[in-house]
N, C-alpha and C positions, 0 to 999 in steps of 0.2 A: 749509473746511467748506461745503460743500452747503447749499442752503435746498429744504425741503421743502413742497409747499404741500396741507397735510392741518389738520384739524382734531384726530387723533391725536394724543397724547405722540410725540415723537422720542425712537429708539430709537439712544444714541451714547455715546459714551465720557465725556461732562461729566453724564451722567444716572448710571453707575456712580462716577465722583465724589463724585455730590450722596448714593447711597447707602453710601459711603463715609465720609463725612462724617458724616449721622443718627447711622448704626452706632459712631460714634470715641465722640459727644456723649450717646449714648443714656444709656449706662454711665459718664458721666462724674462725676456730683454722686455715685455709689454708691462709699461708702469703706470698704475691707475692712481690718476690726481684727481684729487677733489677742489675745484675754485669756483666760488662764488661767482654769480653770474655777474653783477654788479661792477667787481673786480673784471672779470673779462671784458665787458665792455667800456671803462675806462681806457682798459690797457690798449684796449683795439681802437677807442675812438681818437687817442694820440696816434697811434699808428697809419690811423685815415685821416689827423689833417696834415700829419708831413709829409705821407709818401703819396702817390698818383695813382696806386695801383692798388687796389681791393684785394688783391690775393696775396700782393707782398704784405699786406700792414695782417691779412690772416695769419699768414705764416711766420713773421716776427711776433704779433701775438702769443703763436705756443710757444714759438723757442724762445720767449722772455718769460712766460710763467713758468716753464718745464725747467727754465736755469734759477727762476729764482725758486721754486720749492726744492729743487738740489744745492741750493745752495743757503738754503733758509733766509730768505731776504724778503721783505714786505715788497711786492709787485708794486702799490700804489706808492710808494715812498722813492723805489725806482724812478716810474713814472715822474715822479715830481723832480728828482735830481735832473732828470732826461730833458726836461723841459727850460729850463738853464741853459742849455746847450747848442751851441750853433749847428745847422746842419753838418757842414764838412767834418767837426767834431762827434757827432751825432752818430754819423760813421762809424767814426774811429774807436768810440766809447762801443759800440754796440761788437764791432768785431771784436774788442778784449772780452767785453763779456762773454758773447756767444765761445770763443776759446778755449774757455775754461775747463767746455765739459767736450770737446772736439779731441781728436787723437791727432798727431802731431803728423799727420799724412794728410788731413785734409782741414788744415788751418786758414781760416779768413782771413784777409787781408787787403790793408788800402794803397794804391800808388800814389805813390809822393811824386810832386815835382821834379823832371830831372835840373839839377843846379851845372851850368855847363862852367867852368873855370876860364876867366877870363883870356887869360893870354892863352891859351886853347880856342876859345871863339874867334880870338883875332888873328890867327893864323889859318882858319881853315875858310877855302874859299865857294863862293855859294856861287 
């Protein structure tokens, strides 16, 4: 290899590489699922009679098909377990699920009640 003495980018063969490279990694984290539409709209139309909001029951939609094909799980068999389920519970089952595939920096999670200890209560004055 030659050395060139410029202030310019060098114009060579380890530079269509390095664009080589970007281009493999650009597309890399983008995962293409395939679901039946059917299946989608099941899964969404659970979605739209618990929750209030058209855009939260879209976006628990993907992130319940996108965990259950990572996770190999029938989406409608889900659904059906889901359906069992009390709201408050509903919650709580949906935050372990979505967990699964989350990094442990940005974990869901539900508050619980605070439990205040009796003789604690009865001592502090309101």
């Amino acid at each position: 290899m030659t050395e060139q003495a410029t202030n310019l980018p060098i114009q060579n063969e380890t530079a269509s590489a390095s664009l080589r490279t970007r281009s493999f990694f650009n597309g890399y984290f983008n995962q293409q699922i395939s679901i039946n539409a059917t299946t989608y709209d099941a899964v969404n139309g659970f979605f739209r009679q618990r929750l209030k909001s058209k855009e939260a029951a879209n976006a628990l939609t993907s992130a319940i098909l996108t965990t259950s094909f990572n996770n190999k799980i029938d989406p409608l068999a889900l659904i059906e377990d889901l359906k069992q389920v009390s709201d408050i519970a509903l919650d709580e089952t949906l935050a372990l699920l979505l967990n699964e595939t989350r990094r442990n920096t940005s974990l869901l999670g539900v508050a619980q009640p605070v439990q205040i200890n009796q003789n604690i209560a009865r001592n502090i004055l309101a």
